[in-house]
C-alpha positions in Angstrom: 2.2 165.7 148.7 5.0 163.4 149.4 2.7 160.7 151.4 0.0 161.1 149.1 2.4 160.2 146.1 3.8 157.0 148.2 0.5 156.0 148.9 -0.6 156.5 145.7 2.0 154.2 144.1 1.8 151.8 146.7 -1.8 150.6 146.2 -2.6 151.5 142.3 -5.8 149.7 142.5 -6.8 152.5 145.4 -9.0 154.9 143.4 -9.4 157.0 146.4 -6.1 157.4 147.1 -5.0 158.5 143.0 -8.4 160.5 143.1 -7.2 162.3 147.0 -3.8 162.9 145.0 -5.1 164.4 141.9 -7.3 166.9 144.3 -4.1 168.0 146.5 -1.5 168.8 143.2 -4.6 170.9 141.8 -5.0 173.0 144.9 -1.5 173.2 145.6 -0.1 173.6 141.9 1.9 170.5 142.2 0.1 168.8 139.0 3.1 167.8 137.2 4.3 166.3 139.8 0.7 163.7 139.9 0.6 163.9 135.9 2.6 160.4 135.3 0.9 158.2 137.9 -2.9 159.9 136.9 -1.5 158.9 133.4 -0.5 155.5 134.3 -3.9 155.1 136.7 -6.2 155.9 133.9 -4.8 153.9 131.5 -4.7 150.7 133.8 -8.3 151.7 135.1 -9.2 152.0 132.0 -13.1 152.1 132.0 -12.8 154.5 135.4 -14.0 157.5 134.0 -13.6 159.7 137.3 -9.6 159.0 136.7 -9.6 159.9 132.9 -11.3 163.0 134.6 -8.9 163.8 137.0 -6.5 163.3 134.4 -7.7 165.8 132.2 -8.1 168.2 134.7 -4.3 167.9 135.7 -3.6 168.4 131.9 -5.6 171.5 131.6 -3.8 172.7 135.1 -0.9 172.4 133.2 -1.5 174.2 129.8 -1.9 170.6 128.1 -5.0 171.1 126.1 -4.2 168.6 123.5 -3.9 165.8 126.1 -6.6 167.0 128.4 -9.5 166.9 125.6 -8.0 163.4 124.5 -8.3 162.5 128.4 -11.9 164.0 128.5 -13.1 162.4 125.3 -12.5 159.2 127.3 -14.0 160.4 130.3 -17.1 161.4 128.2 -17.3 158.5 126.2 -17.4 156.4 129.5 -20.2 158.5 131.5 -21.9 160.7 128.7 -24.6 161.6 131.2 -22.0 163.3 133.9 -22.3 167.2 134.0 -19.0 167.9 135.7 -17.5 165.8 132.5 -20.1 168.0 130.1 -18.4 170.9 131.3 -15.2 170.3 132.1 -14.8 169.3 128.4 -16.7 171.9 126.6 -15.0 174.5 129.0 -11.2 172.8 127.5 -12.8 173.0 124.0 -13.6 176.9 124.4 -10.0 177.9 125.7 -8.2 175.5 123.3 -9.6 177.8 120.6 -12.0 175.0 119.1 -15.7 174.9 118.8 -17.7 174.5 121.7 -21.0 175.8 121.3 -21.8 172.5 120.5 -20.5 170.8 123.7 -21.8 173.3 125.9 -25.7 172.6 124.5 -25.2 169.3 125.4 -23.7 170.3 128.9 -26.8 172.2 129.1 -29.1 169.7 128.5 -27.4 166.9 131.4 -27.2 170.1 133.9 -30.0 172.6 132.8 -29.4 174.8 136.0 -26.0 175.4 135.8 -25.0 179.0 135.6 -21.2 177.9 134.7 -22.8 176.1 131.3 -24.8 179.3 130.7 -21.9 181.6 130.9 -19.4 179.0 129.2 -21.9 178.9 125.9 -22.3 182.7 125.6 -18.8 182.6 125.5 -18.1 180.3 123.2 -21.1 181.8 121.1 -19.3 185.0 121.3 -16.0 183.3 120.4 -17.5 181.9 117.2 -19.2 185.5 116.0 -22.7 184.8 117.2 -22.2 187.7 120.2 -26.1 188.5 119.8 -27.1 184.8 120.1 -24.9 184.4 123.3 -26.4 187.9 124.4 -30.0 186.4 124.0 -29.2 183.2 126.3 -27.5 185.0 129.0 -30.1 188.2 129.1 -32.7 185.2 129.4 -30.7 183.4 132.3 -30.5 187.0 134.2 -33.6 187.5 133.4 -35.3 184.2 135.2 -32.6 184.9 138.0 -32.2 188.3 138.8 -29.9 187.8 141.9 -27.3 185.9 139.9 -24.3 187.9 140.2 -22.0 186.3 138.0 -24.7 186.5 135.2 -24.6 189.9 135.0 -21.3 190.6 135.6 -20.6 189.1 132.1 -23.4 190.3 130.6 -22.5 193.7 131.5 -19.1 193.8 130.6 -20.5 191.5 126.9 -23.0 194.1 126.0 -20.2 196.8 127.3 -17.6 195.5 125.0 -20.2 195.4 122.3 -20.7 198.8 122.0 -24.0 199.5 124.0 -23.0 202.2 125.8 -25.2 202.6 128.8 -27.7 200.0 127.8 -25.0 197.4 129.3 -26.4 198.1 132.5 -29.9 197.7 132.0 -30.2 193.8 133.7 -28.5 195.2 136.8 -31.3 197.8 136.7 -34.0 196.2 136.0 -33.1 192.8 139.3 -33.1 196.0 141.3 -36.7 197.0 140.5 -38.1 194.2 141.8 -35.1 193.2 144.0 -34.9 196.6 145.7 -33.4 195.1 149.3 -30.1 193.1 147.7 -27.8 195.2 148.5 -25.1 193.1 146.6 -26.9 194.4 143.0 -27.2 197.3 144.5 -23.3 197.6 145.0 -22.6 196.1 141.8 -24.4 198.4 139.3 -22.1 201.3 141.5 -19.1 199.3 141.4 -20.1 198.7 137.0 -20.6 202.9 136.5 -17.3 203.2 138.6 -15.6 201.3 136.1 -17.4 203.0 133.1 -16.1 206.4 134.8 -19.8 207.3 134.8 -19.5 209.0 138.5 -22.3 211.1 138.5 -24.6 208.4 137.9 -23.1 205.9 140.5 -23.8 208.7 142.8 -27.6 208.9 142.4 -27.6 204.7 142.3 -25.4 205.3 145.6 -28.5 207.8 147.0 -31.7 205.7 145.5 -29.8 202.7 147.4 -29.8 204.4 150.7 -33.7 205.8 150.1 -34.2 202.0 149.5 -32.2 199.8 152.3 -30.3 202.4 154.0 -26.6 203.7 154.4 -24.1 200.8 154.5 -20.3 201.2 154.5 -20.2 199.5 150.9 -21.8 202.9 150.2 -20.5 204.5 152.2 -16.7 203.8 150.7 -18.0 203.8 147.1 -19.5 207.7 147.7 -15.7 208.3 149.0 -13.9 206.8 146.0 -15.7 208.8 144.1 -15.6 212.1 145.9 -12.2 212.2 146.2 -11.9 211.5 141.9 -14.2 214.5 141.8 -12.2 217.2 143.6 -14.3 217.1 147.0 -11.4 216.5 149.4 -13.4 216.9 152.4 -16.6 215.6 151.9 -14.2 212.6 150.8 -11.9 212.6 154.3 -15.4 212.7 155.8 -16.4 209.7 154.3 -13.3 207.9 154.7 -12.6 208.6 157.9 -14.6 205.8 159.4 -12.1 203.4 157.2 -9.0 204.2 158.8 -8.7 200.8 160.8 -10.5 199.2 158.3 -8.7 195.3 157.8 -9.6 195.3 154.0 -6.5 196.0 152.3 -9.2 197.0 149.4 -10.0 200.0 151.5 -7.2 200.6 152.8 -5.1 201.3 149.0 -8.7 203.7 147.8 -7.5 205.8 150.9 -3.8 205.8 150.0 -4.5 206.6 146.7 -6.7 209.6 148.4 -3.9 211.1 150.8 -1.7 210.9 147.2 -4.0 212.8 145.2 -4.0 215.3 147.7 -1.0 215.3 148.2 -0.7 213.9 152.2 2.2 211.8 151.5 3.2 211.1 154.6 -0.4 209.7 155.2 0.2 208.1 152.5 3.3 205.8 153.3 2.0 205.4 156.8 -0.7 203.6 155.8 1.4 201.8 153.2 4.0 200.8 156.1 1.2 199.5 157.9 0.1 196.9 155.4 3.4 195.7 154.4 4.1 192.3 155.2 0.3 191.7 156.1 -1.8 189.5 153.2 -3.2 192.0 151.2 0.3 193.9 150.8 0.2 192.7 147.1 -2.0 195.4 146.8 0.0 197.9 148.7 3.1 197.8 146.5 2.6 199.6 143.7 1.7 202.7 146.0 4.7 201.7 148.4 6.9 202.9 145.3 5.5 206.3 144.9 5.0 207.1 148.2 9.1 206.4 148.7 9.8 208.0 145.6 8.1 211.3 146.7 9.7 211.4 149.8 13.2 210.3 148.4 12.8 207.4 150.7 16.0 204.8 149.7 13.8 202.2 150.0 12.3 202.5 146.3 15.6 201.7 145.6 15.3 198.6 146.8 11.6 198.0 145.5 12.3 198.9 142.1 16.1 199.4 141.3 17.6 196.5 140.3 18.6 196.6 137.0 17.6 192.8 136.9 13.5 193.6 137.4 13.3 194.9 134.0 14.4 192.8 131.1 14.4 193.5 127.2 14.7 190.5 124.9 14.3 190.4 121.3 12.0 187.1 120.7 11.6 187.2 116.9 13.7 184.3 116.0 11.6 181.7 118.3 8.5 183.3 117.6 6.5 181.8 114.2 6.8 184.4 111.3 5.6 187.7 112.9 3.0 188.7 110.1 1.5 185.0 110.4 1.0 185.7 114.1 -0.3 188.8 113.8 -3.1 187.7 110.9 -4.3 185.3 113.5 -4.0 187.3 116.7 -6.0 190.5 114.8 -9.0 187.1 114.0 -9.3 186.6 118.0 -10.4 190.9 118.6 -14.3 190.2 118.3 -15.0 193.0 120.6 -16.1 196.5 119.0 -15.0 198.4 122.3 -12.5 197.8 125.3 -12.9 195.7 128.1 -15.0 197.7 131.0 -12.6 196.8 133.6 -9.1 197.2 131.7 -6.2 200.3 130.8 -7.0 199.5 127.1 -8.3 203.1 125.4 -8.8 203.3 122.2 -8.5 200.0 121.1 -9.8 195.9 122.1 -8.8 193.1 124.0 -8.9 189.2 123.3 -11.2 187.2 125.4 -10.2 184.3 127.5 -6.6 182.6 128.3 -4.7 183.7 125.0 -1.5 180.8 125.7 -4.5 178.4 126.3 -5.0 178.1 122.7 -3.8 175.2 120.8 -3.5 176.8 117.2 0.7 175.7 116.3 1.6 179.6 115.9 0.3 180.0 119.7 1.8 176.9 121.2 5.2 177.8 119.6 4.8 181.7 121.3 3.9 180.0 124.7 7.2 177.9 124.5 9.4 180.9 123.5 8.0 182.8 126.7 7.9 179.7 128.9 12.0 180.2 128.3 12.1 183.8 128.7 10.6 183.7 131.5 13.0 181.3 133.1 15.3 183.2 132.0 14.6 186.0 133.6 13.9 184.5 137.1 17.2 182.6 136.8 19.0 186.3 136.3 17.0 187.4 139.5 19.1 188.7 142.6 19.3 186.2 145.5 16.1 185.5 147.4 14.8 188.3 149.6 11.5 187.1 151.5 10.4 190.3 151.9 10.6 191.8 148.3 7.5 191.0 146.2 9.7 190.2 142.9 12.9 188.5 144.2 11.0 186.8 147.1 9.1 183.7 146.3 10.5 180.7 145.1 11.7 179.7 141.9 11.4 175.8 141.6 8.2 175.5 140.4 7.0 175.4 136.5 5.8 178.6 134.8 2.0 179.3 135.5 0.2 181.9 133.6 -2.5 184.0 135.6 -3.7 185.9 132.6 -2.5 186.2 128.7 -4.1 187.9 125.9 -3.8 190.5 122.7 -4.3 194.6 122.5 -5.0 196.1 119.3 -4.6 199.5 119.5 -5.7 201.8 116.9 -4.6 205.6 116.2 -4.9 207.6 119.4 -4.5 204.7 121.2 -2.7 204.0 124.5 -2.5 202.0 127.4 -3.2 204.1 130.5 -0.7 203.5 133.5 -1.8 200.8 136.0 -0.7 197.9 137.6 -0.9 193.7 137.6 -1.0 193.7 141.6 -2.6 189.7 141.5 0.6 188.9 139.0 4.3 188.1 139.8 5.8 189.2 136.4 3.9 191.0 133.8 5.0 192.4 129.9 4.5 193.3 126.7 5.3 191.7 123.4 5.4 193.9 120.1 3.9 191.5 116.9 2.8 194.8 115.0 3.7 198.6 115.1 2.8 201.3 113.2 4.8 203.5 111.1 6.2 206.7 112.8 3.5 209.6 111.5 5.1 213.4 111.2 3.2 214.4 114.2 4.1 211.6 116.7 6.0 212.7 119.2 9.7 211.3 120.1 8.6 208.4 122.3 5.1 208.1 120.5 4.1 204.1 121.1 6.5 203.6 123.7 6.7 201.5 127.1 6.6 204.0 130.3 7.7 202.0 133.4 7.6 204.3 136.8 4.2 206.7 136.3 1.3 206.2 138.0 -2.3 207.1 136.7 -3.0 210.4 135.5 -6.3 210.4 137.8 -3.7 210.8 141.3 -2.2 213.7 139.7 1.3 213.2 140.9 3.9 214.6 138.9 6.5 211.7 138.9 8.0 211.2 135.5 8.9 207.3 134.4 12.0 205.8 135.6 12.4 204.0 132.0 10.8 204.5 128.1 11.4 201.4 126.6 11.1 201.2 122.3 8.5 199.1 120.5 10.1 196.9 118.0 8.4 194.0 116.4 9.7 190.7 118.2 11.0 193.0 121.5 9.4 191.0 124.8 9.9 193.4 128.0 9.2 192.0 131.5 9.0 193.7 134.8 7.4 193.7 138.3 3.6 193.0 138.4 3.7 195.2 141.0 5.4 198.1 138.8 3.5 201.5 137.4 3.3 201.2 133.4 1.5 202.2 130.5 2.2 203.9 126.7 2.4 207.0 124.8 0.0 207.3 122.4 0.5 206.8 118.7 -0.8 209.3 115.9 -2.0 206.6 113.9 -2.3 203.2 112.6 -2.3 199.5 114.6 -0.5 198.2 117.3 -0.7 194.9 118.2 0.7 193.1 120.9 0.9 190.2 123.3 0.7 190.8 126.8 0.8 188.2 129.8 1.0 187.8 134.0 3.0 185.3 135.3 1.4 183.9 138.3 3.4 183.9 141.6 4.1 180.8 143.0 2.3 179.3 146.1 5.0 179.5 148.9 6.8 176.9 149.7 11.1 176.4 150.7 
């Protein structure tokens, strides 16, 4: 980075050399570091669109949105017929919050086969309340391209969170009819009923696969996931048993979680010992911490016992008025049902980057987390390279891997899970509901410590943590949480992952 800065300042006329640095402090999350001499390049090129580009980009790296669509409007303005511009633009439009239908037709029209426009304007259409519209144009897309993945990944999880039940399969379906040897449709419509918890009908996709292309190991696991959910610990074992060496750390957790259920514990933490300290061991974590509790292994201690891990910090008084955030959060829940793939039940999720968003009351919460956040990596106990929390560095802006909004309604809840691709993950309380007769004593609240009710371990939380409006918690990615449901009324709140950093001294 340090070269490519030099060399970057020393020769300023060199578009190759600001263009090779803008590439690097993208890949390598160094962008504020490239942001001032992009800035000054662009402006001194100033009819270079490719720099106004790079520029924007950078912006949008770093949560600029404002200055990234000013960048791109330039960039646009200067080469109206490029498609990576097109997109790149109408893509900072739709997170930013603004309309982009618009600029995604006529990204569409430059590059007519790009699946990226296609899924960016059913988003976007979905954003501004035309979900059916946006349901059309992607159906069509899958439709004249059966094999694209990606197409109906969104589609199913769209028509999912719409309310259609087990018509949100039906693209999946209907690629495999006349696409009966892709095996990778094949495994997704399994891997889409998985999700769904519809296991009896992933099984009979799992057996019409076989009739049609054969057994496989991607069935082969699937069939054991699914087994062992259902009660049949040996037809499971069976199944699994050919995994045990397996190098996907995927595998290797879906046969943890199987010794767990079943209570093989020390099968368990064997397995987990083997992965730690192996990429993939992200994954392992969560799973390290039960297996250690269960066997009163002091090592949990370690994992999880810090008092600094967990942190409770009432936000209200650098958050915008709480009822004016609320109003606009509750205007971003399109959805009539819960994400396919998420712990939300009985309630919906927002769509896209939430802190992306350039509306004031959003940019103000951003900046009030931005500091918590600090805050709480600066109170973090002294580096420890082989902890996932307290190990990776700390010199390096705040990056968001995910942040969005759950509205809960009565009966709702969060189930326990985990943020394993996250470094620090929380919740935010913007709305509670009154306390009904019938709720119980920790009705609504934060559980830290319990895994999912599907392992069936019997490990109580180590923490219940309060709702109150303006109350931020954050804890380990890596650590088991969920809530206690609610009798009735709304909860809304404000969740987020912070990313972990790339290594580095």
């Amino acid at each position: 980075m340090e070269n490519l800065l030099d060399t970057a300042r020393a020769n300023g006329d060199d578009t190759s050399a600001l263009e090779a640095l803008a590439s690097f402090a993208l890949s390598h999350q160094q962008e504020h570091r490239a942001l001032d001499v992009l800035a000054q390049a662009a402006r001194r090129h100033g009819t270079n669109a490719r720099l106004w580009q790079w520029l924007a980009l950078l912006q949008r790296a770093a949560d600029d949105r404002v200055s990234a669509l000013e960048a791109f409007a330039k960039a646009a303005a200067l080469a109206p017929h490029d498609a990576s511009i097109a997109k790149g633009r109408a893509q900072t439009l739709l997170e930013a919050g603004l309309p982009a239908v618009d600029a995604f037709a006529a990204a569409r029209k430059v590059a007519p086969n790009d699946g990226d426009i296609v899924l960016g304007v059913t988003a976007a259409l979905f954003a501004e309340g035309q979900a059916e519209t946006g349901l059309s144009i992607l159906a069509g897309s899958v439709g004249a391209n059966p094999l694209w993945l990606f197409g109906h990944r969104d589609l199913v999880q769209l028509r999912w969170m719409m309310g259609e039940g087990a018509a949100s399969f039906a693209s999946l379906r209907q690629a495999i009819s006349t696409n009966p040897q892709s095996e990778a449709l094949w495994v997704q419509l399994i891997h889409a009923l998985m999700q769904a918890e519809l296991n009896a009908e992933a099984l009979a996709v799992i057996a019409e696969g076989r009739k049609a292309i054969g057994d496989g190991p991607r069935f082969a696991v699937n069939e054991a996931v699914i087994r062992s959910d259902s009660g049949e610990r040996d037809v499971a074992a069976g199944l699994f048993a050919s995994f045990e060496n397996s190098d996907d750390p995927t595998i290797a957790v879906r046969i943890i979680r199987h010794h767990l259920r079943y209570d093989d514990v020390d099968a368990a933490a064997a397995l987990v010992d083997r992965w730690i300290g192996r990429p993939g061991e992200a994954l392992v974590w969560p799973y390290a911490s039960l297996c250690w509790r269960l066997l009163g292994d002091a090592r949990v201690d370690w994992l999880e016992g810090e008092d600094a891990l967990v942190r409770v910090v009432d936000l209200a008084p650098q958050l915008p008025p709480l009822d004016k955030l609320a109003g606009l959060l509750r205007s971003l829940h399109h959805a009539r049902s819960q994400h396919l793939d998420q712990s939300v039940r009985g309630g919906t999720q927002t769509d896209g980057a939430l802190f992306a968003r350039i509306e004031p009351e959003i940019r103000q919460l951003r900046a009030a987390i931005v500091g918590a956040v600090a805050d709480y990596v600066g109170a973090l106990p002294p580096r420890d390279a082989t902890h996932p929390t307290i190990g990776p560095r700390r010199d390096q802006p705040v990056r968001f891997a995910g942040s969005w909004s759950v509205r809960l309604a009565g009966k709702g809840f969060h189930a326990n899970h985990v943020h394993p691709a996250g470094w620090i993950s929380s919740a935010l309380y913007v709305a509670l509901p009154e306390r009904g007769p019938d709720d119980s004593p920790n009705a609504g609240w934060l559980a830290l410590g319990s895994p999912e009710a599907g392992l069936g371990l019997d490990i109580s939380p180590t923490r219940l943590i309060e709702p109150k409006p303006g109350r931020l918690v954050m804890f380990p990615s890596t650590m088991w949480h969920g809530t206690v449901p609610f009798d009735a009324g709304e909860r809304l709140t404000v969740a987020f992952d912070v990313a972990p950093p790339m290594p580095g001294d």
